[in-house]
C-alpha positions as CSV (number, residue, x, y, z in Angstrom):
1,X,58.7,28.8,76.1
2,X,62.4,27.1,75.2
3,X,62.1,25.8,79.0
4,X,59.0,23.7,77.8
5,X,60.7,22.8,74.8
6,X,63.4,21.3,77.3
7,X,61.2,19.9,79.7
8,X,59.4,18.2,76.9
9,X,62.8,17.0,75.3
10,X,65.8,17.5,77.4
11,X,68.2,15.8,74.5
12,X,66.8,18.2,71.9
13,X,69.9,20.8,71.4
14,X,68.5,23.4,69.0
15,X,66.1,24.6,72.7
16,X,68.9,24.8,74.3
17,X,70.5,27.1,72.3
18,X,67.4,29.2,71.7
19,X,67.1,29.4,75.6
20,X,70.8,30.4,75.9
21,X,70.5,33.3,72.8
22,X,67.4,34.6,75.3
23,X,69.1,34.2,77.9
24,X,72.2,36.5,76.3
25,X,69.6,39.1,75.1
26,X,68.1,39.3,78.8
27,X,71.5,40.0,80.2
28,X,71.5,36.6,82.0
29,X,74.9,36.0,80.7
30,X,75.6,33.2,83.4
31,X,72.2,31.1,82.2
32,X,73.3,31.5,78.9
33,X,76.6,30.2,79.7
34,X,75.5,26.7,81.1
35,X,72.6,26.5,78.4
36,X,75.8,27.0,75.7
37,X,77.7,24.2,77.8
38,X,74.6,21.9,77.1
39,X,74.3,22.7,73.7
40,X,77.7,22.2,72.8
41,X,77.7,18.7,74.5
42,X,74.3,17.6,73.0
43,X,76.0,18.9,69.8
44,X,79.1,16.5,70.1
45,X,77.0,13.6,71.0
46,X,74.7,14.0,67.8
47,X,77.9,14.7,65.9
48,X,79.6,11.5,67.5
49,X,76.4,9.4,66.6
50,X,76.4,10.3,62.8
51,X,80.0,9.5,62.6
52,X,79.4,5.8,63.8
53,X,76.4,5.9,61.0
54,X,78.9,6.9,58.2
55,X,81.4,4.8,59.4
56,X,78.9,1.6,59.2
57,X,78.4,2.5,55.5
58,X,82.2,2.5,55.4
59,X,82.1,-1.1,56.5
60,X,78.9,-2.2,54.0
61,X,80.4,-0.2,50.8
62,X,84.3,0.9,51.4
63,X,84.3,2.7,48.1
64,X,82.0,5.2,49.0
65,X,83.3,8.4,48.8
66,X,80.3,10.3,50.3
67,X,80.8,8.6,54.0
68,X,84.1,9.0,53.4
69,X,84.0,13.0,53.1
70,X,81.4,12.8,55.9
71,X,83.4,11.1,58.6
72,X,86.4,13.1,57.4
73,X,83.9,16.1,58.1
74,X,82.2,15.0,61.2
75,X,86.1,14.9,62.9
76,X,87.3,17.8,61.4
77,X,84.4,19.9,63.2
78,X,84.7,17.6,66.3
79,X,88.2,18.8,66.7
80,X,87.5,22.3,66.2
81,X,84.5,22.3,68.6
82,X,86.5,21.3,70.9
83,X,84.4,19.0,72.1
């Protein structure tokens, strides 16, 4: 089923980690592994794309202390993704 969801949507992270948990419960620990390594990448890239968004706001309304703890957010769980 969460190879569909893939096939269908091959940037959509949340299948990819579904199909990796399955993957763990089936004892396929080396399938899991690689789906993990795609979720964590489509994870950054989603992460790295709503920083840019908070960081516009930044530049429309500087005083906005909202995008302010978001970006500081966004990079602090950047950082300790790792990725």
């Amino acid at each position: 089923m969460f190879t569909s969801v893939i096939r269908l949507d091959p940037t959509f992270a949340e299948g990819w980690n579904k199909r990796a948990m399955v993957h763990w419960l089936m004892g396929i620990v080396s399938d899991s592994m690689k789906d993990s390594r795609r979720t964590l990448i489509l994870e950054r890239d989603d992460m790295t794309e709503a920083v840019s968004a908070f960081e516009a706001v930044l530049k429309i309304s500087p005083k906005s202390g909202n995008a302010k703890l978001k970006v500081l957010s966004l990079h602090r769980g950047i950082q300790k993704e790792g990725v």
